[in-house]
N, C-alpha and C positions, 0 to 999 in steps of 0.2 A: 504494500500500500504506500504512496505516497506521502511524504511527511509537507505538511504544511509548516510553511515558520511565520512567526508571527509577524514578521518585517518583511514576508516574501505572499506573492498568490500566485497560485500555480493556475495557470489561463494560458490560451492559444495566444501565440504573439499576432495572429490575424484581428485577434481584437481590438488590438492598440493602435490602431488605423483612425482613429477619432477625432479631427481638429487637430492633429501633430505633425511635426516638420521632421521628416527622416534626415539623418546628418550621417549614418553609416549603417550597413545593414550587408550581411554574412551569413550564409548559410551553411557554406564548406562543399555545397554541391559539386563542387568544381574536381574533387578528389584531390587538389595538393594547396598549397601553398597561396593563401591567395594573391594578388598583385596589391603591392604595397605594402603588406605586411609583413614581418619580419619575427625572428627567434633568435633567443638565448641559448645557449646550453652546453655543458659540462662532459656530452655521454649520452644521453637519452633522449632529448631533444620532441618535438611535435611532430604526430604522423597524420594521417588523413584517410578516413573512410568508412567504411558502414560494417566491421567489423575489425575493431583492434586490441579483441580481449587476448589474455593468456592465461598459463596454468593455473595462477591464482589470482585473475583478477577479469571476473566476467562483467562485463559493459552490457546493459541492456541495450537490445535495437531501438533505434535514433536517426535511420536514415543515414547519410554521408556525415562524418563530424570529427571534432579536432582533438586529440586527447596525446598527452605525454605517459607513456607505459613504465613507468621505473619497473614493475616485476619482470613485465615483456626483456627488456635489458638485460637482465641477470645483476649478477652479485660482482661489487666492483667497480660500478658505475656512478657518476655523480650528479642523482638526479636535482640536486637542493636547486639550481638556478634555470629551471626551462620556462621560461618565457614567450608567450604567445604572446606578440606585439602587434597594434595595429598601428597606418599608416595616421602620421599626425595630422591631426585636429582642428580646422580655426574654426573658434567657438565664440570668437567676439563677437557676433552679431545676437547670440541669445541670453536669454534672462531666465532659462530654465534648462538643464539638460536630465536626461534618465537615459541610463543603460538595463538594457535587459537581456537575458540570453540562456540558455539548457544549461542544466552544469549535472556532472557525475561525478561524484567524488565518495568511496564509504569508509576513507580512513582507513585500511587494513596496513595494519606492521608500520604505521607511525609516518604516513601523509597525509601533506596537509595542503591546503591551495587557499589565493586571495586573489584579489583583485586590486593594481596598484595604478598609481596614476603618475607621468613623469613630464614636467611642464620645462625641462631641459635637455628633449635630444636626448633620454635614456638616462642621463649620466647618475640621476639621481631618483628615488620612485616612494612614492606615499602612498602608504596600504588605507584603501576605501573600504573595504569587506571581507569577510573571511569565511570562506565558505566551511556550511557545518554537512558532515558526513551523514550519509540516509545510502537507503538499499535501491533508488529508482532515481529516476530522471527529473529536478522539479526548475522552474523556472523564477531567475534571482529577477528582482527588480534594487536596481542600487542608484541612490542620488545621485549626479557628476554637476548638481547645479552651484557647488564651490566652486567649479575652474568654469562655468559661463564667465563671457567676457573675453578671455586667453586666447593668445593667435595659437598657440603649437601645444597641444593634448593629447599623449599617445596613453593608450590602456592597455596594462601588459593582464594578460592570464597567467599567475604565476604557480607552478605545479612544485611541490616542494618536497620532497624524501625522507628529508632533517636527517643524511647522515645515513639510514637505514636502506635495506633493501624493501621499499616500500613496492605498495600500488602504482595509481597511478589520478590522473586526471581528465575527465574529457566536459567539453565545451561542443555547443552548438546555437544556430539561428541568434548571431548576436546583435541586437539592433540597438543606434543610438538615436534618440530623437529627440526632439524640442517638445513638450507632452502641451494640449490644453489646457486652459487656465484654470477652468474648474472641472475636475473629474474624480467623484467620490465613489470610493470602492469598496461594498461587504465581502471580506474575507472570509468571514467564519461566525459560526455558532457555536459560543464552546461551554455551553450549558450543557452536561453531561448526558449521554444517551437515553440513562435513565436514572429516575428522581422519583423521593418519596411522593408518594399524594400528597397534593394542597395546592398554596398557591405558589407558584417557581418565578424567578428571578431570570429572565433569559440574557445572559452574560456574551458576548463577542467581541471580534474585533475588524474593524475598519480600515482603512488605507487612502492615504491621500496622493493618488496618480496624477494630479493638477501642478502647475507651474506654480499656482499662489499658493500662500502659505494655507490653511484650513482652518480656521478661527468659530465657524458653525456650519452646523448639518442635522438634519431630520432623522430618527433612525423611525421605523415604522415596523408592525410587527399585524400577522393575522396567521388562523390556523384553520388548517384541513379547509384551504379554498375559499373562506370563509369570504363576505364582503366590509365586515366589521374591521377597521383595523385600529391601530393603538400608535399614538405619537410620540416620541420622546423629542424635544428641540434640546440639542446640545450646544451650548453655545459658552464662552469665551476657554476656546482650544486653543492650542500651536499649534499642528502638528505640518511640519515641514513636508514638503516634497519628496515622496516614498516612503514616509513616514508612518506610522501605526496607530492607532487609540484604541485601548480597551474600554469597551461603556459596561453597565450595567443600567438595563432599559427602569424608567420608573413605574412603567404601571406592568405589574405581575401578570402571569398566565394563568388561570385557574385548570389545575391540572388532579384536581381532587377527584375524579371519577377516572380506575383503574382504566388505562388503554392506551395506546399511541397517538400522540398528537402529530402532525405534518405542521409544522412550524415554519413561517415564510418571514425573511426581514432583510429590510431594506433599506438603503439610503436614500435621500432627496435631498434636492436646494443647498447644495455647497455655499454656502458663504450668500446664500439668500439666491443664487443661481443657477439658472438652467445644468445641468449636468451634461458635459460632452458627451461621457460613451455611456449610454444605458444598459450595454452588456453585459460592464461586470457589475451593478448596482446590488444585485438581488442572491440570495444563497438561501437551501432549506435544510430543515435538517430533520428526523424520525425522534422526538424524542416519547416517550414511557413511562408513564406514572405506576409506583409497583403499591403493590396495599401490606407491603411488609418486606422488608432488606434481609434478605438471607446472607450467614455468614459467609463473608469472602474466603476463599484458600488459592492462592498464590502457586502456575505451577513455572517452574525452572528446570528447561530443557540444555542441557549442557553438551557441546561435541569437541571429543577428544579421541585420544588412540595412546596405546602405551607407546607407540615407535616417535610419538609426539614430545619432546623435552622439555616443553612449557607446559603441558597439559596438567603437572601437578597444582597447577593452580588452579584446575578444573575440580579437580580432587578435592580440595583443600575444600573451596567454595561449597561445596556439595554436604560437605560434611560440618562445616562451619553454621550451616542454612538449617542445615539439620536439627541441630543441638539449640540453637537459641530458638529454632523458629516450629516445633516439631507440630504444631497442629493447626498452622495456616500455610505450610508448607510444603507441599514436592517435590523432590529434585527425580529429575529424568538424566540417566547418563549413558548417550548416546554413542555409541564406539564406533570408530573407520580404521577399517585396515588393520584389525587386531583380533585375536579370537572370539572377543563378545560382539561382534558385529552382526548388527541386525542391518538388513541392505536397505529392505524399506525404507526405513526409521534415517539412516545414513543418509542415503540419495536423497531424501526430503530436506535431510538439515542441509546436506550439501547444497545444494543450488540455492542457499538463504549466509551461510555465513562464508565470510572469505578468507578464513582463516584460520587454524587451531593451536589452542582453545578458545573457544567462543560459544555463541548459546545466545535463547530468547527468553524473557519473561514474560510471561503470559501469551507471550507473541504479537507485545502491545506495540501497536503502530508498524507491526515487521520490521523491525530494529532486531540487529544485531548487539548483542551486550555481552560484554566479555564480562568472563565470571568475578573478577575481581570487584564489580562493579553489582552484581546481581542481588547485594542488600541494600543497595540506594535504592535502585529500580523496583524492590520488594517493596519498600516505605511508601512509594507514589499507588503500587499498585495494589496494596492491600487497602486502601484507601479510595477503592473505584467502588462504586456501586454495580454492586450484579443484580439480574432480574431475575435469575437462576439457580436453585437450590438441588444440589447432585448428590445422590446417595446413591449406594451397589446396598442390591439386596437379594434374596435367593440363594445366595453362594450355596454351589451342591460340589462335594470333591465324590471322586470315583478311584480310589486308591488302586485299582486293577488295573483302568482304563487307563489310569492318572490322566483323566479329564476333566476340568474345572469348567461348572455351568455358574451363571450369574446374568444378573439383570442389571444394567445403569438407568435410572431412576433419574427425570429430568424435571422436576415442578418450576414454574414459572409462577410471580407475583404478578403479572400485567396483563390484560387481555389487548394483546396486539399481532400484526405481523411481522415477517422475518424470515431469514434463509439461514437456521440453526441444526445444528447436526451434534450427536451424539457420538464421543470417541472411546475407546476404553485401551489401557497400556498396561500391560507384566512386566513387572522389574525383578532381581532379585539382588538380595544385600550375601555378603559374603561368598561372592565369585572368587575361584584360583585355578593357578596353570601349573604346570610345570616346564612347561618348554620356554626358549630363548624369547619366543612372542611374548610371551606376558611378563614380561622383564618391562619396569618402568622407567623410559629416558627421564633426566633430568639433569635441564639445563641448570638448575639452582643450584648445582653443588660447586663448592666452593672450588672446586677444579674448572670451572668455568666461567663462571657469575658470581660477583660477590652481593648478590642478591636475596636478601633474607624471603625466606615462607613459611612462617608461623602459621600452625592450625590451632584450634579454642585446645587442645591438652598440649602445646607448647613445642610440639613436635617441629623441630626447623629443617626444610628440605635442603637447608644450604649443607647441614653437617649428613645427609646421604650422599652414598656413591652417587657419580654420573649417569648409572646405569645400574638401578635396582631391582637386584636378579627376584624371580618370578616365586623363590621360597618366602620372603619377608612382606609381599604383597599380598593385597585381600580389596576386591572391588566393591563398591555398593551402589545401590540402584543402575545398575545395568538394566538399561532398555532391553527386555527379552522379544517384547513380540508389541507391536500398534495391530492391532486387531479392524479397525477402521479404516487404514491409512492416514495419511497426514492429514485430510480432511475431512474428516469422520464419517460414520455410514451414511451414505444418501440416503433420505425418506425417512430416519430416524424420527424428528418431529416435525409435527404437519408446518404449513405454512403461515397459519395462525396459530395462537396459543392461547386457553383460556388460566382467567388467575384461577393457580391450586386445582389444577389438573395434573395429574403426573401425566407423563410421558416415559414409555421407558424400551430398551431395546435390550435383548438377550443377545449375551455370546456365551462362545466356547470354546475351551482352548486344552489343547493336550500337549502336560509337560514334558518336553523328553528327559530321557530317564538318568542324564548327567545332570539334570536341574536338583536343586533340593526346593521343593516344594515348601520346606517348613519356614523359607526363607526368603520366600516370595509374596509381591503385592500386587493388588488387584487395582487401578485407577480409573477411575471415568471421570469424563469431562465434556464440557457442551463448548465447541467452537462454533464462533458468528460468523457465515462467510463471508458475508458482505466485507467485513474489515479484516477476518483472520483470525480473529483475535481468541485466545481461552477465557471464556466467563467465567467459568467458576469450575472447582473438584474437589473430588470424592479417593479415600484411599482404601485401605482395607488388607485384610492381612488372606492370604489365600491357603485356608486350613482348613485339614478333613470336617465336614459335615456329613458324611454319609451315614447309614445307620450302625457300620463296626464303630466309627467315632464316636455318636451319641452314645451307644451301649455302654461304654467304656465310660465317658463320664455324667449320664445318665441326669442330664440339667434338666428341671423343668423350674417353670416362671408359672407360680397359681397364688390367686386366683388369677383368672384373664379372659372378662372383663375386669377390673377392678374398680373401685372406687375412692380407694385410699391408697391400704396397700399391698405392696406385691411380697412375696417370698422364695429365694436363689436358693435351690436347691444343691448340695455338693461345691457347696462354695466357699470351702476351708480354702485359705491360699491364694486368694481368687480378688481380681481387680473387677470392680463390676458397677459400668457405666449406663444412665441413661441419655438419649439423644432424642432432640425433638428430628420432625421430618426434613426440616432444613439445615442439619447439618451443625446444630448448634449442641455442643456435652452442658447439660444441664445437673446433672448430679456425680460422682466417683466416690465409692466404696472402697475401701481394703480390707477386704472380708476374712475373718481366722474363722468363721464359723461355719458350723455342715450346715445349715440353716440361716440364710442372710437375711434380715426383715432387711425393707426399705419403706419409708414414709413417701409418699410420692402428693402430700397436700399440700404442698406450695404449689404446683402445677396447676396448668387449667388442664379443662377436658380435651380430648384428641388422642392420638395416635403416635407412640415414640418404642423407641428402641433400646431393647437390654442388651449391653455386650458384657458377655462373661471370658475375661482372659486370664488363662490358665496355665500353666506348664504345655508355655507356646500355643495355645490354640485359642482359637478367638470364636465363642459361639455366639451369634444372634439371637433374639427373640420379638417381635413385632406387639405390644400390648396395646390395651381401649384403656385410657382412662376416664368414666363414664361418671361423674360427681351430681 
């Protein structure tokens, strides 16, 4: 998905044809070099065409376009000064300039790019912008209305390595123009997808694509087509030329009746006038009133490979997440090119990160996050509102078969629609090899990098061998099996949803028989496809249920129905938790006795869950609580 920035809108440069005076305009179709323009470079230098990715740095399609490859070069090269120059400038005639143009850059192995400006013949260059790393294609808009005025303006594209054997940079359709004087632009809606019932606060941000400065503007707001709409007059702004405002509109949305709203807003009357381009004025957005917030859980898909010598810090992160964060937390840890490789699960992350280790969270915004990074990204995302509460329920094991049945369990707060899909993943915690494969590289030993890696029990990867042999290793959460694919079953849930409907899809999966089962977890989760993104999940421990299991510890939950309370049968020893249906632990017991009472009178009436865990097994039970 395309990352929006708050200073950027990503729009067809055909749009920007409105009352503007073109002053330079590039496409690259030409496949080299254009006439006038000119290059820097050390080694690596600017190539030209509609394909100039490498082994580790794939370019989305873009048509013909301009990009400096530092990976494409190899190791040895000096990519820090490539420079994409264009021919100079006389800009004395205008009193406003804007640059706009495609830009690809995701950051892998430590590049960076900007945009500089040099008002002497090269010799000297003033960074105007500095591009920020995303997975797709989006389109900069950047002031140049400081050098209006100036006879000689040249604008380098600067691709920069800093030293490393980095990526790389590519550019396209670069246009400079003179912009109309008034032209007010809605960016965004960035009042979240979904919001408690009531009345909501519709939050965005705007953009001033106008030569003048933006001092007032109308923002105007209606829903589901409505002809009703709502005025906000903003008035004593700055906001300069390519400039941003965030408003928060004054008159609220009444969003107290569960369902999706189709939200439309707008801008009008820049500075009390007519608006050049009515194109980009207007943006809408889906958003969702839920009648109750189910608890969030966080999942963290990690890829790495033992043959990988950064990857301990995939490890580290995984296990780190683990310990502090254990019941709003996930970790997935996806292997390439190593004995626990699962291909699916691999090929999926692969064409998403461009480098290892690295990893997604949530798979918010389709951002790549490197794991070191993956409890900042936890703090924003655990703080997102889900419409979706995911529970696994049914777990049946077949000790014979060693085939595990189960159901992912999908309830939704919101009566709206949507394109959401049901996924479910096996991991297993305490993976080992014996061969040369599962020996873990590592770059942090002090024979190589004086680079400390402290995990939460104090273990430093600096004071391991370079290469720690496959006896002293032990993997957790190894991605066994995506059961869905990376996009989750099709047709799992319907196209609409009503609030507090489950939804739910059965799978099944058979362990083979080097897996230890007693080791293994059950995940499900609901991906949005519209955006990607993981709403919310569910974990679970994947343990006999079959009737030799019951036999053996012979649990029963009576009375059930209840009214007050219940009583755990064989529940000397025994951890024993109740959960409502959304995923929220409402009570824990640490039970010594063959007979557990629980009070269950704080509760309201409904339907919640007993988990009894035991010398390693994890039994369910589904109760009424009926007052």
């Amino acid at each position: 998905m395309k990352k929006i920035k708050l200073f950027l809108i990503a729009m067809s440069l055909g749009l920007l044809v409105f009352s503007q005076t073109t002053i330079l305009t590039e496409d690259f179709e030409g496949g080299s070099m254009p006439t006038g323009w000119t290059q820097t470079t050390n080694g690596v230098g600017w190539d030209f065409g509609s394909d100039l990715s490498s082994s580790y740095w794939t370019i989305p399609p873009h048509t013909v376009y301009a990009a400096a490859n530092d990976d494409g070069a190899g190791s040895g090269n000096d990519g820090s000064v490539d420079y994409l120059i264009t021919p100079a400038l006389d800009l004395s005639s205008y009193s406003a300039v804007v640059l706009t143009f495609a830009e690809f850059m995701n950051g892998a192995f430590g590049e960076s790019a900007s945009v500089e400006v040099s008002t002497d013949g090269g010799s000297s260059w003033t960074n105007v912008y500095d591009v920020v790393a995303g997975n797709d294609w989006t389109t900069a808009i950047v002031s140049l209305t400081a050098y209006a005025g100036q006879s000689n303006v040249m604008v380098g594209f600067h691709a920069n390595d800093n030293g490393q054997w980095a990526s790389g940079f590519a550019i396209d359709d670069v246009n400079i123009y003179e912009p109309a004087a008034y032209d007010a632009a809605m960016v965004e809606i960035t009042t979240p997808a979904f919001v408690n019932a009531g009345m909501v606060t519709l939050q965005g941000t705007l953009q001033n694509l106008g030569a003048n400065t933006l001092t007032s503007v109308d923002v105007v707001w209606s829903t589901d087509g409505g002809t009703t709409t709502h005025t906000d007059n903003l008035t004593g702004l700055n906001v300069v030329t390519s400039g941003t405002y965030n408003f928060s509109h004054s008159i609220q949305i009444d969003m107290t009746t569960t369902q999706g709203y189709n939200v439309m807003c707008w801008v009008e009357n820049p500075n009390g006038n007519t608006d050049a381009n009515s194109s980009n004025d207007q943006v809408t957005k889906l958003i969702s009133s839920l009648s109750q917030i189910p608890q969030k859980v966080v999942v963290g898909e990690e890829a790495g490979g033992t043959w990988c010598g950064w990857c301990p810090r995939g490890l580290v992160a995984l296990k780190d997440m683990a310990h502090y964060y254990p019941s709003t937390w996930i970790g997935i840890s996806v292997h390439d090119g190593d004995p626990m490789v699962n291909t699916t699960y691999d090929n999926a992350m692969a064409n998403i990160v461009s480098g290892y280790p690295s990893g997604m969270v949530d798979r918010a915004g389709g951002v790549e996050v490197d794991p070191g990074d993956f409890e900042t990204t936890y703090q924003t995302q655990i703080n997102v509102i889900s419409p979706v509460a995911v529970d696994i329920q049914n777990v049946s094991w077949n000790s014979s078969s060693r085939q595990v049945d189960f159901d992912v369990v999908a309830t939704f707060y919101t009566n709206t629609s949507g394109n959401f899909r049901i996924n479910a993943v096996i991991t297993e915690d305490g993976v080992s090899g014996t061969s040369s494969s599962w020996d873990q590289h590592n770059y942090y030993s002090s024979s190589s990098q004086n680079i400390d890696l402290i995990d939460w029990e104090g273990i430093n990867w600096k004071n391991l061998p370079s290469t720690v042999p496959a006896a002293d290793m032990v993997y957790n959460h190894v991605a066994r099996e995506i059961l869905g694919g990376w996009d989750g079953t099709s047709g799992s849930i319907p196209g609409t949803v009503t609030d507090g409907t489950p939804n739910s899809h059965s799978y099944s999966y058979t362990v083979p028989a080097e897996y230890n089962e007693n080791n293994m977890w059950l995940i499900g989760m609901v991906i949005d496809q519209t955006t990607g993104e993981i709403l919310n999940a569910f974990k679970t421990n994947l343990v006999p249920t079959s009737v030799q299991a019951e036999s053996k510890k012979k649990i029963v939950v009576f009375p059930n129905p209840t009214n007050r309370i219940i009583n755990v049968t064989n529940a000397d020893n025994a951890t024993i938790e109740v959960w409502n249906m959304i995923g929220q632990k409402l009570i824990t017991v640490n039970s010594t006795k063959n007979i557990q009472r629980i009070d269950l009178s704080t509760l309201q009436s409904g339907t919640y869950i007993v988990r009894i865990i035991s010398d390693n097994e994890t039994i369910t039970r589904k109760i009424n609580l009926m007052k």
